[in-house]
DRENGURO-918871 format. One line per 5 residues: for each residue x, y, z of C-alpha. Coordinates in steps of 0.1 Angstrom, whole numbers, plus 5000, padded with zeros to 4 digits. Layout:
X Y Z  ...;
% end
This chain:
5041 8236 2262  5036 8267 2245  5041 8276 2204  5053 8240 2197  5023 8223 2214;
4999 8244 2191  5019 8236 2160  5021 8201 2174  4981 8207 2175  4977 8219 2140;
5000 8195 2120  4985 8168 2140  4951 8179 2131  4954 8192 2094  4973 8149 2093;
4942 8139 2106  4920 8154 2082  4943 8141 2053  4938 8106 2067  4897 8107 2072;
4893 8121 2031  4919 8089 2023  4894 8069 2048  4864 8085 2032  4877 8080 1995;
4880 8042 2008  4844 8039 2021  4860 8035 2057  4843 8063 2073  4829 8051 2103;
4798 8063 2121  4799 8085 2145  4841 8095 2141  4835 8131 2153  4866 8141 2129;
4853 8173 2123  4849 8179 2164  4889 8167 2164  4902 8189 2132  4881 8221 2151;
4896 8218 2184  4930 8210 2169  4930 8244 2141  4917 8267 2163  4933 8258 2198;
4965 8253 2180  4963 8286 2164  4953 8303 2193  4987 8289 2210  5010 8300 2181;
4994 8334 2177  5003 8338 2215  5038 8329 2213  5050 8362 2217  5027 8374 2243;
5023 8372 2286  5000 8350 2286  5016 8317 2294  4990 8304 2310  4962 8304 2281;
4995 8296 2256  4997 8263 2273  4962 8255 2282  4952 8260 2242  4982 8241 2235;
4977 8208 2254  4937 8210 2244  4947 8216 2204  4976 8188 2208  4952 8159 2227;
4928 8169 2203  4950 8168 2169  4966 8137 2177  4940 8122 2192  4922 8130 2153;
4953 8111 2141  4957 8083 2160  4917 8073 2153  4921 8075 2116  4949 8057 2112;
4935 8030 2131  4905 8027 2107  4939 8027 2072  4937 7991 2083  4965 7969 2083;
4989 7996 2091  5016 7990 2121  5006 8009 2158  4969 8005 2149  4957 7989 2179;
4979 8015 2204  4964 8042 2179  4930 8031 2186  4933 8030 2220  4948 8064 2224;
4925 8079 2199  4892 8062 2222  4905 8084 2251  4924 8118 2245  4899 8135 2229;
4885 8136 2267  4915 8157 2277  4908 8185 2254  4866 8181 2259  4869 8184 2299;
4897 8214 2296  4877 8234 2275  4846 8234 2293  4857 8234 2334  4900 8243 2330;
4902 8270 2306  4877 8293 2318  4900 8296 2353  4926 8313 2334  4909 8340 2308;
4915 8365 2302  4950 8371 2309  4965 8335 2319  4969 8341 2354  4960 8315 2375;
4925 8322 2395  4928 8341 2431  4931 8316 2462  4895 8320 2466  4887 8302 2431;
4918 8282 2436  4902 8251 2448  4878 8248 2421  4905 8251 2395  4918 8220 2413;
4887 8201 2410  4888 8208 2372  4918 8193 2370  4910 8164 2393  4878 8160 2372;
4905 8161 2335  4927 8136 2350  4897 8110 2361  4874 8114 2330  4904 8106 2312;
4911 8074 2325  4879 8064 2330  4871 8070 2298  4912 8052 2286  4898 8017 2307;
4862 8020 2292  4861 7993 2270  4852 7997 2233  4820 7983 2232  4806 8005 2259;
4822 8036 2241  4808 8058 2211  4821 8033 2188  4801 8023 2158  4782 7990 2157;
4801 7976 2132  4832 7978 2152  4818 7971 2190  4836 7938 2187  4867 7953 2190;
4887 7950 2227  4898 7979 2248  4932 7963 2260  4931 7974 2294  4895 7974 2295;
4881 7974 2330  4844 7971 2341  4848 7991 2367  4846 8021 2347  4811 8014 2332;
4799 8011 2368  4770 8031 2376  4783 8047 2404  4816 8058 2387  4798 8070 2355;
4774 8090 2379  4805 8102 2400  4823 8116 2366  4795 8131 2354  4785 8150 2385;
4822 8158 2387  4821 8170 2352  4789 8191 2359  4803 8204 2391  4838 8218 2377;
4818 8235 2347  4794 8253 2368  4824 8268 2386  4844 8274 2361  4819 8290 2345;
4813 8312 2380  4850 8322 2384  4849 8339 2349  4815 8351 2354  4828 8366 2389;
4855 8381 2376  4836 8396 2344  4814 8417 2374  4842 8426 2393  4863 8444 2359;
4851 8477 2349  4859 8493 2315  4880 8474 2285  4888 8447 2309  4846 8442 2308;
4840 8443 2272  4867 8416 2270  4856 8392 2296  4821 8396 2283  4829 8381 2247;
4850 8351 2265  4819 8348 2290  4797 8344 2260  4821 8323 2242  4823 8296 2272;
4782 8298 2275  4782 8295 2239  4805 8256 2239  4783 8251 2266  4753 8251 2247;
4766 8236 2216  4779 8212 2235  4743 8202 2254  4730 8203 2223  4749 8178 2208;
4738 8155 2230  4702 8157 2220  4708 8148 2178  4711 8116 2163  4745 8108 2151;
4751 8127 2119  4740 8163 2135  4755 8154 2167  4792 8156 2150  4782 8189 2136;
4772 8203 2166  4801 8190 2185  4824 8206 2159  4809 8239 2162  4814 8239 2200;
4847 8242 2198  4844 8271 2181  4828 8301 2202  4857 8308 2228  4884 8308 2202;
4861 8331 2182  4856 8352 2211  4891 8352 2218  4897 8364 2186  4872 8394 2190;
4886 8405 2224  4919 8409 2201  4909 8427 2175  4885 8450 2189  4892 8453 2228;
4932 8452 2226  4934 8418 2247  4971 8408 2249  4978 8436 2228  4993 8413 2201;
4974 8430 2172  5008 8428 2154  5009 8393 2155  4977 8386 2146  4983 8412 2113;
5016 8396 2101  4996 8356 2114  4974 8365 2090  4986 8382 2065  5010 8348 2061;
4982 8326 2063  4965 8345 2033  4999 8346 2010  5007 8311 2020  4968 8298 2005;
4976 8321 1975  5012 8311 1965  4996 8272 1969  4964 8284 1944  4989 8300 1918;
5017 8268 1923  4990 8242 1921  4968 8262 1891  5000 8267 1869  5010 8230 1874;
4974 8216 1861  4976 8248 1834  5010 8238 1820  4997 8197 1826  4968 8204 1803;
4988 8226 1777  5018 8204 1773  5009 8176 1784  5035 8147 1803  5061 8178 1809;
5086 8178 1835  5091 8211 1836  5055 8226 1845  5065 8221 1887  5096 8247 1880;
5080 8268 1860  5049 8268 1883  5077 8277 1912  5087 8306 1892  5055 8318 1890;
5048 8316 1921  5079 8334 1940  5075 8360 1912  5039 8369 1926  5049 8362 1966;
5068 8392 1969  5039 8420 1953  5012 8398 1968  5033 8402 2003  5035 8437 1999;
4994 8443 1993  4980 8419 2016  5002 8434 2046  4988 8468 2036  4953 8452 2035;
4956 8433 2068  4974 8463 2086  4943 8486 2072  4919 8459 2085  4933 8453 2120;
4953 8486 2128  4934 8517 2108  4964 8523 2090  4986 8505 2058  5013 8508 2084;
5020 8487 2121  5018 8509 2147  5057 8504 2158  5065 8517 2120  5047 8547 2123;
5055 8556 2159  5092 8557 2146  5083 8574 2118  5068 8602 2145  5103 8596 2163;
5121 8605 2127  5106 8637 2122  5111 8646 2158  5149 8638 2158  5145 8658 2126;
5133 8686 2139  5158 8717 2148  5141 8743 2160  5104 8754 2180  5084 8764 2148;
5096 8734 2130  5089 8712 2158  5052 8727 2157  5049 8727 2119  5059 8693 2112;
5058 8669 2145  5024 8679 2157  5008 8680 2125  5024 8650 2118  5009 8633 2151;
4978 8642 2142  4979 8630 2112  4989 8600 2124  4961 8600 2152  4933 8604 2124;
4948 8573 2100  4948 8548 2130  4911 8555 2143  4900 8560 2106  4888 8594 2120;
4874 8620 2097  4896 8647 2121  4917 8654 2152  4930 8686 2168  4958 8685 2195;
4958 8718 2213  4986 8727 2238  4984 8743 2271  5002 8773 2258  4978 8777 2232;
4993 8757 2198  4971 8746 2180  4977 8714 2154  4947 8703 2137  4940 8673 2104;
4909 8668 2084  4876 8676 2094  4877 8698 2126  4849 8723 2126  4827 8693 2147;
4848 8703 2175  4834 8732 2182  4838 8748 2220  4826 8721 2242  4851 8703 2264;
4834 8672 2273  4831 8637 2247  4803 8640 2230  4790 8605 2218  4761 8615 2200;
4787 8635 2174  4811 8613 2176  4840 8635 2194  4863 8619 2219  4889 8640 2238;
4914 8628 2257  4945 8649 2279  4977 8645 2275  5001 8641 2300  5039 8633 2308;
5058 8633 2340  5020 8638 2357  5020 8671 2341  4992 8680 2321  5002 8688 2281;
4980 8691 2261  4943 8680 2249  4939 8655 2218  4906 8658 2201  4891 8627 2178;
4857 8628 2155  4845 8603 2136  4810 8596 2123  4789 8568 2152  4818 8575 2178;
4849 8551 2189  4844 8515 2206  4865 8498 2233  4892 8489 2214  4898 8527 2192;
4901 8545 2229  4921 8513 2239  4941 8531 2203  4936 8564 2215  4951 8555 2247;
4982 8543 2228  4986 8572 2204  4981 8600 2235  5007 8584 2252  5029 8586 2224;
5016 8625 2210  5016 8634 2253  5058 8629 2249  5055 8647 2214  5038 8675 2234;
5064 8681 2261  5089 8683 2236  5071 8709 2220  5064 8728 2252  5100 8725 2262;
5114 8736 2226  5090 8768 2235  5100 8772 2272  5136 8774 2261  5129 8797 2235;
5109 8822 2257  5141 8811 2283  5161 8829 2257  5145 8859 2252  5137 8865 2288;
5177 8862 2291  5188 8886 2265  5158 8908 2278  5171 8907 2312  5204 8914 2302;
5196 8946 2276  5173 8958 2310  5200 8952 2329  5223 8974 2302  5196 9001 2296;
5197 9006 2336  5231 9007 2340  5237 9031 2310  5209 9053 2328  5226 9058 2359;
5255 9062 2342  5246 9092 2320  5221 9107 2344  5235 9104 2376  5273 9102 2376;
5277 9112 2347  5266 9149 2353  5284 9148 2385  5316 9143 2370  5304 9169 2345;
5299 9197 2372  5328 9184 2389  5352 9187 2359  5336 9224 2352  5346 9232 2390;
5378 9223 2385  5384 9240 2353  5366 9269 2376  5391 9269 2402  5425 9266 2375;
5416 9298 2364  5413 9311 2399  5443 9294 2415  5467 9328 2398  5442 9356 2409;
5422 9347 2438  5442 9317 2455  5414 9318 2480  5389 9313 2461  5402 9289 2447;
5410 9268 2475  5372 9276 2488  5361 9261 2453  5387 9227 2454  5370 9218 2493;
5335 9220 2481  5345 9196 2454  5356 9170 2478  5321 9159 2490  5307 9154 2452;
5335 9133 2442  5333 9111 2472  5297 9110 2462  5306 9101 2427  5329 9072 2442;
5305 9066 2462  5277 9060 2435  5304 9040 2411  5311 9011 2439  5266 9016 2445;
5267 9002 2403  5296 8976 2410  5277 8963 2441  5250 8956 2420  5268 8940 2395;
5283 8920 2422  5281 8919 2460  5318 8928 2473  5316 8909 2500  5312 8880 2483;
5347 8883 2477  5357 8895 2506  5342 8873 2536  5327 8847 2511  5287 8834 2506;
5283 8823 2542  5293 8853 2554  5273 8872 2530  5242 8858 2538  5249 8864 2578;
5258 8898 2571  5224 8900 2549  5202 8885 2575  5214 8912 2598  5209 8942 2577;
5172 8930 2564  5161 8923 2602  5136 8944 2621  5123 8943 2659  5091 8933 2639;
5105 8911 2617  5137 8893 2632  5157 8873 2603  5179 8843 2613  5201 8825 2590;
5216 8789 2588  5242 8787 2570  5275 8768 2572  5308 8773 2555  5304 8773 2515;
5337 8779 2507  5348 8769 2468  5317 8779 2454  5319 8792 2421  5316 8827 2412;
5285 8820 2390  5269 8800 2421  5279 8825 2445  5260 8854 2427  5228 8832 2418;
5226 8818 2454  5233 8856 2475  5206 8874 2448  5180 8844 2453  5183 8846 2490;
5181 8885 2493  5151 8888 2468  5135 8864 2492  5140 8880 2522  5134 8911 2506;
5098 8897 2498  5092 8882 2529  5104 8912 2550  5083 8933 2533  5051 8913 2524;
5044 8884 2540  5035 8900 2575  5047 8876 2596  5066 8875 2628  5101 8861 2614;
5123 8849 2584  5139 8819 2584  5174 8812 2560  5189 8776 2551  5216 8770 2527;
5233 8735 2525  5250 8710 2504  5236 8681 2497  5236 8650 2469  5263 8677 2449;
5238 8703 2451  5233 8735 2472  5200 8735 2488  5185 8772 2496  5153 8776 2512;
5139 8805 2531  5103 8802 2551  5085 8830 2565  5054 8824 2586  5032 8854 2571;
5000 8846 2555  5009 8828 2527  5001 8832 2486  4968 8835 2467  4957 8801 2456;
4966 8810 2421  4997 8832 2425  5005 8851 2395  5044 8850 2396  5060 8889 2396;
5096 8902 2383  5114 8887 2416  5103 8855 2413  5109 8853 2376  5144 8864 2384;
5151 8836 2409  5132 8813 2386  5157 8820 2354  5186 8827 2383  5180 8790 2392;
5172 8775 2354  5206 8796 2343  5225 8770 2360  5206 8740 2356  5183 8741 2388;
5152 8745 2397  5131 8767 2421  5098 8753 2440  5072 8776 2460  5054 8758 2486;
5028 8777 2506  5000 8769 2532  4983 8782 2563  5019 8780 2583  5035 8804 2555;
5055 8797 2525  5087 8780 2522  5106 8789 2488  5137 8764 2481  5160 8760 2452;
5184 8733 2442  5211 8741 2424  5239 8716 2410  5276 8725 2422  5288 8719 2387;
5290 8757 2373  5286 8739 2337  5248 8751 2325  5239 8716 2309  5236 8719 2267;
5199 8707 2271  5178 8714 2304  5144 8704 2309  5128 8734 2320  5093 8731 2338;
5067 8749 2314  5056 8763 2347  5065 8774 2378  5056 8744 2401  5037 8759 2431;
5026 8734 2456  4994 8736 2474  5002 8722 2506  4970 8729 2529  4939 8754 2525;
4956 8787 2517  4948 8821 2536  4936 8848 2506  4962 8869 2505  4972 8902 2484;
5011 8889 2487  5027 8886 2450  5064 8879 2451;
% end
């Protein structure tokens, strides 16, 4: 039983209170009927079900359900039972006489088990749940074999015959046993949600306090009623029913319970053009009645009217409702993918900072109704809407102004910080909003810092590659360059000898020898740089053997692990050798530690470099230098990433890189080199 039991329950009860004004138009009203306690319980249960129909919360869905339907029909099956001579009235009056108990007990000792969220009470509260059930089931057939004249019937009708009637149930022992049942499985319901309502902390509180004092509320109103003669006593036992679907309703719309604020936006804003197209049908028809008298006509044109004014009336009562409930004319799933639009939108860094942050702020300030917001990133941009100079410097909420901050995050990396002012500060239910929206601007963020990461990628690339140029160029025209230079002029030199002085000559082409072997020797110096030759010759395994070997020292010793590699690409090759040898290189010569230790591997399609020295680790806040960049963007170049881990025992820096030599069209690149503190680190002066 879920949505159709609380329309079941709201049908059933808006019948019921068609049926008491035909009664009451009659001069059959009855006293006491306690209609109006049956119509309350039967609306507001029943709505309560249907506005949870999209929600978790099966539990409460059904519980509200079966208490609205027993209530509605038991409404129904009472006043049709006082039409008369109608057929079914004596089986109507005997379910009326009873089912009403069903949704009375429920309220007070079953429902309370299973607020807020509908799951059903731990094992601890288990049992007691149980006895509210046990305590449902025999009220209601004690109270289904309590014969009429013994029941709250009114005098005039006490002559009427229960049909299964027994006098057991007027007993004094069983009406003492129900009642201390009934007393018994209220008191602990109403502990269970107290309970939990001490145990909860935060938005969960503010939420179990309203239903706590919605529950002590019915149970009030409901001893109360007992104490009135009849005619207040139905008042009173209508307004019972009200106080936990009441504070249901306000643990919706200001502490985010369920988090079905849509629903209750487009529930409502139905409800509201539903009673208005009625109004304008039903005015126009008496209007046109009046005018032209015994006319046909008036219901079509009245039906015209009508669905002419529906659709603009729609259109500003959602706006109205949305502005009411959400902060803004729009539902929050319309505006987050309006956000999505203009991201998607978006082409390049400074458009992604001039229209999606501003436009997240914007946003952020329209749902809290906030007089201003600033979003500032950890790289320093800056997005800011409305009225920001409250802000000021301080980095802590300040409720007395008003000011909530809250940080953004995504992938447990910090993004950003999201300001919020507005004039007497935020409740629950706006940083429940807040909470929403940061999630939402903390992905907005990232994509931000990513769009600027791979633009300062790019630049650091062509950079690297223009420094890379300018040195080359350099030892080009300074160093072999004017060696060729003299060499050419020494042989020019020794030509114009060769005819005269043939000696000489000869003397001048030997001492030529050693500078051109030096030239040669400096030109394959340029190409080794550019790339290793023995890559090509012995391969990356070898390499790396052949590296280890040349970097050790008797101080120092450098092993390497490293199995055949063969089939790398050329790309890989390069990015893996330079990686490795700028790490030993570091280690070698700053860690100051007794040995250097080499890895390479292939694993799950990627190679896997690490190399660990034991020396005495990093600063705590290591400020990265020109060789770790380098591995760093070596790394990133080919879609992988580089960690540095470092602790007491050393550091240990590794690098996964994918097989595929394909450099992926869009990366996410860290904004940040991730550097992971794995124990108290040594100081250290060591910067790679």
């Amino acid at each position: 039983m879920g949505a159709v039991g609380g329309l079941v329950a709201v049908v059933t009860g808006i019948l019921g209170g068609l049926l008491h004004a035909v009664n009451a138009a009659a001069d059959r009203v009855h006293t006491p009927s306690f209609w109006f306690m049956g119509l309350a319980t039967a609306i507001a249960y029943g709505a309560v079900s249907v506005v949870l129909r999209r929600s978790d919360a099966v539990w409460i869905r059904r519980v509200t359900a079966a208490i609205g339907a027993s209530s509605g029909l038991a409404l129904l099956a009472m006043e049709w039972a006082w039409l008369g001579a109608v057929p079914l009235a004596g089986f109507a009056l005997w379910i009326g006489s009873w089912l009403w108990v069903v949704a009375y007990v429920a309220i007070l000792s079953v429902l309370p088990h299973v607020l807020p969220r509908g799951e059903v009470t731990s094992p601890r509260w288990r049992p007691a749940l149980w006895l509210s059930v046990a305590t449902l089931v025999v009220a209601s057939t004690v109270w289904a074999i309590t014969p009429y004249d013994q029941q709250d019937f009114p005098l005039e009708l006490r002559e009427l015959v229960n049909p299964i009637g027994m006098s057991l149930a007027t007993h004094p022992v069983t009406v003492i046993g129900v009642g201390v049942l009934l007393l018994v499985s209220t008191a602990l319901a109403i502990a269970s949600l107290a309970a939990r309502w001490r145990r909860s902390g935060g938005l969960a509180r503010q939420q179990l306090k309203w239903l706590l004092l919605g529950a002590a509320g019915t149970l009030v109103l409901a001893g109360l009623a007992r104490a009135f003669p009849a005619g207040p006593t139905e008042v009173i036992a209508g307004l019972a029913m009200l106080p936990v679907p009441i504070a249901l309703g306000i643990a919706v719309l200001r502490h985010g319970l369920w988090e079905i604020d849509v629903v209750i936006s487009r529930s409502i804003t139905y409800a509201a053009l539903s009673a208005a197209v009625i109004v304008v049908y039903l005015t126009s028809v008496w209007l046109l009645g009046s005018i032209l008298g015994d006319w046909t006509g008036a219901p079509v044109v009245a039906t015209a009217l009508a669905a002419l004014v529906a659709l603009p009336l729609h259109a500003r009562l959602q706006r109205w409702v949305n502005l009411r409930v959400h902060g803004d004319v729009e539902e929050p799933h319309v505006a987050l993918a309006r956000l999505g639009d203009r991201l998607a939108a978006a082409s390049d860094p400074q458009e992604l900072s001039t229209r999606v942050l501003p436009a997240v702020v914007e946003q952020v300030t329209r749902s809290l109704r906030a007089s201003g917001a600033r979003l500032v990133l950890v790289d320093g941009t800056t997005a800011v809407f409305g009225n920001t100079a409250v802000f000021g410097d301080s980095i802590e909420t300040d409720v007395a102004t008003g000011v909530a901050r809250v940080s953004l995050t995504y992938g447990g990396l910090p993004t950003g910080e999201l300001m919020v002012h507005r004039p007497g500060g935020l409740d629950a239910s706006d940083h429940l909003v807040l909470a929403r929206l940061a999630t939402q601007a903390g992905v907005a963020a990232h994509t931000v810092l990513l769009a600027h990461e791979v633009q300062r990628a790019r630049e650091a690339v062509v950079v690297a590659r223009e420094e890379e140029r300018r040195q080359l160029r350099r030892d080009l025209h300074d160093d072999i360059g004017p060696a060729l230079a003299a060499v050419a002029l020494q042989a020019e030199a020794a030509l114009k000898l060769a005819v005269d002085d043939p000696d000489a000559a000869a003397a001048l082409i030997a001492r030529l020898a050693p500078r051109l072997n030096q030239a040669v020797g400096d030109v394959r110096a340029l190409v080794h740089e550019l790339r290793p030759p023995t890559l090509d010759e012995f391969g990356l395994a070898a390499s790396v053997h052949e590296l280890a070997a040349r970097m050790s020292t008797p101080a120092v010793p450098v092993t390497a692990d490293v199995p055949d590699l063969a089939g790398l690409s050329a790309a890989l090759d390069v990015a893996a050798y330079r990686i490795v040898a700028e790490a030993v290189t570091n280690a070698v010569r700053h860690a100051g530690g007794s040995s250097v230790q080499v890895r390479l591997a292939v694993a799950g399609g990627n190679l896997e470099i690490e190399v660990f020295d034991d020396g005495r680790g990093l600063p705590a806040e290591p400020v990265p230098g020109l060789g770790l960049t380098s591995m760093r963007l070596r790394a990133e170049e080919l879609g992988g990433e580089l960690c540095l881990a470092t602790s007491a025992l050393g550091t240990r820096l590794s690098a996964r890189i994918p097989l595929a030599t394909q450099v992926p069209a869009e990366r996410p690149v860290p904004t940040r080199l991730p550097v992971d503190r794995l124990a108290d680190t040594q100081p250290a002066g060591r910067l790679a």
